[in-house]
C-alpha positions in Angstrom: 7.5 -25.8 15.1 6.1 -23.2 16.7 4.1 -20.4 15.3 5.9 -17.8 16.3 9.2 -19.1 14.9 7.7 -19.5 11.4 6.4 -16.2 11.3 9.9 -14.8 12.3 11.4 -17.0 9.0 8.6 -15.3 7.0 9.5 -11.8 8.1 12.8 -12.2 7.8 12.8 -13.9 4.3 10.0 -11.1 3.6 12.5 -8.4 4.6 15.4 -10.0 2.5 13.0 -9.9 -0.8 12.8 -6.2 0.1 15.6 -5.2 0.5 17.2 -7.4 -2.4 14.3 -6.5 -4.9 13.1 -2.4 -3.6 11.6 -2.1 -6.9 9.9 -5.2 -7.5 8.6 -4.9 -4.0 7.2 -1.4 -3.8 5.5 -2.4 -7.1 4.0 -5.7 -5.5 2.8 -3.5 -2.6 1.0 -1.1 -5.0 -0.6 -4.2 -7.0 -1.7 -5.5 -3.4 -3.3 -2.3 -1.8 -4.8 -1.5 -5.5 -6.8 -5.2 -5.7 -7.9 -4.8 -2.0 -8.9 -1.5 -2.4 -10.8 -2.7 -5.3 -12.2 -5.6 -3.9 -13.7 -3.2 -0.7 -15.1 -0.6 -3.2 -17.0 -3.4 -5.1 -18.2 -4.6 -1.7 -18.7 -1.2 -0.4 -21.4 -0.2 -3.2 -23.0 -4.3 -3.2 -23.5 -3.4 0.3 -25.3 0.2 -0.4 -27.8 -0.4 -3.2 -28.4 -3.6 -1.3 -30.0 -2.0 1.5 -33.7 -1.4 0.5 -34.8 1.8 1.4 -31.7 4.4 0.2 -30.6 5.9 3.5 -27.6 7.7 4.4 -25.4 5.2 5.1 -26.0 3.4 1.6 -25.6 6.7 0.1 -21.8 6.9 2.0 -21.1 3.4 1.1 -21.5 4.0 -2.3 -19.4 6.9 -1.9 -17.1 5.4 -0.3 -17.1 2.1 -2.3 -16.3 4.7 -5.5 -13.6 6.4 -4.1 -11.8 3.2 -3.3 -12.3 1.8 -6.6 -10.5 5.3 -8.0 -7.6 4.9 -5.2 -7.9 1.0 -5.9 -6.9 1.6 -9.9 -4.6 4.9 -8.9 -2.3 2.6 -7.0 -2.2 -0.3 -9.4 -1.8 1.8 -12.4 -0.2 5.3 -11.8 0.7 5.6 -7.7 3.2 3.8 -6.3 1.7 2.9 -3.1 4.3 2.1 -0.7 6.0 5.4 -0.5 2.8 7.4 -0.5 1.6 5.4 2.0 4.6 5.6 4.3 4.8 9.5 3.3 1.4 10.1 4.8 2.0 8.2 7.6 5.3 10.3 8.3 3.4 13.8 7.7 0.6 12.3 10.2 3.4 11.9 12.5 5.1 15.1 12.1 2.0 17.5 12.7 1.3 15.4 15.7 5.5 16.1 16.8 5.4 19.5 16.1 2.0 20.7 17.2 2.7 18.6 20.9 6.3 20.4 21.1 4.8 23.9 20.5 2.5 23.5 22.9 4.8 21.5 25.4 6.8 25.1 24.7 4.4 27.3 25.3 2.4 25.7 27.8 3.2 24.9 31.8 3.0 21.4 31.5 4.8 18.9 32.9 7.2 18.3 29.8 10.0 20.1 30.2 10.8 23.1 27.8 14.6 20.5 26.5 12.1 17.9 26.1 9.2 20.0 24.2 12.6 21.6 22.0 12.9 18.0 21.4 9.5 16.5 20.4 9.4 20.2 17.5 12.9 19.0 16.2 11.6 14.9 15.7 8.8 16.6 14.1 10.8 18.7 11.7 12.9 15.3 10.8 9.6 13.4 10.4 8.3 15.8 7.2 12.0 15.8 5.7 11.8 12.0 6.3 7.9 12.1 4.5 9.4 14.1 2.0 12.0 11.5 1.1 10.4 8.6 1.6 7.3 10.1 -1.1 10.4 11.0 -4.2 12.6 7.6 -3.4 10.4 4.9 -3.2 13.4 2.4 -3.1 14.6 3.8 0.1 11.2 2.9 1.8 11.0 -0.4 0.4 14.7 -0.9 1.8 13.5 0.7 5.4 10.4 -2.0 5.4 12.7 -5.1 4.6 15.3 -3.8 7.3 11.4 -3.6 9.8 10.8 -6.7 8.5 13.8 -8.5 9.4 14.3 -6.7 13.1 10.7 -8.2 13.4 11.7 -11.9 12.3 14.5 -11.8 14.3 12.5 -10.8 17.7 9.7 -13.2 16.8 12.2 -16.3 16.3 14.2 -15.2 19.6 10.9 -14.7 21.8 9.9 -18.5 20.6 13.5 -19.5 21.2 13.2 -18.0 25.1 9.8 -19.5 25.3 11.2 -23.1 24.7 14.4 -22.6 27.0 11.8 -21.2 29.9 9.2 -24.3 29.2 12.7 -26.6 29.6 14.1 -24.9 32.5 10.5 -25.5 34.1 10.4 -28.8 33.2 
């Protein structure tokens, strides 16, 4: 069977356990990101008292490996991860919207003043979408499952063209 074809099962049955379990999902995301942000914070301050002489960088790494261990117990104790992370990404996303459609606005570029109205509005939508996807963390699990089985899908059909195309060579 070919890779791509299994991964497509796996996303798709993936997507199904999201979408059927939001809850029990979100909360296996969190326990996921939690132990791997763990994990890298251990590693992060092995790495910086390791290095013999205390530079900078082994001072950051044990920064850093301290502030993951925080985030790393946050998100498997009190933070659900999955919609904070998918909030961020969605403010990061918005900022970028709006602050390219003000200046596609204001500016002479080659954008045209619709298309730069347009960009500001997607940008507006992004931070009520960050908003709601940080207060209903079932709603994101749900959107991820419905990612994850549009992903499945288009891996298994890609291997299924492949094979017809090797045939119709052959």
């Amino acid at each position: 069977m070919d890779l791509e074809k299994i991964f497509g099962i796996l996303f798709i049955i993936l997507g199904l356990i999201f979408i059927i379990f939001p809850v029990f999902s979100a909360e296996s995301v969190s326990i996921i990101v939690g132990l791997s942000l763990l994990f890298f914070g251990f590693a992060c301050i092995v790495n910086g008292f390791s290095i013999r002489n205390m530079s900078t960088f082994s001072k950051i790494n044990i920064v850093v490996g301290i502030i993951a261990i925080i985030f790393g117990i946050l998100f498997i104790f009190a933070i659900n991860a999955l919609p904070f992370l998918v909030g961020f990404q969605f403010y990061i996303i918005a900022f970028i919207l709006i602050f390219c459609g003000i200046v596609g606005i204001i500016s002479k570029s080659t954008l045209s003043k619709t298309t730069s109205l347009l960009i500001l509005v997607m940008g507006i939508i992004a931070i009520v979408l960050a908003a709601y996807s940080i207060t209903e963390p079932i709603y994101a699990a749900i959107l991820i499952g419905l990612c994850l089985i549009i992903q499945g899908v288009r891996f298994y059909l890609d291997s299924e063209q492949k094979v017809k195309q090797i045939e119709y060579r052959n």
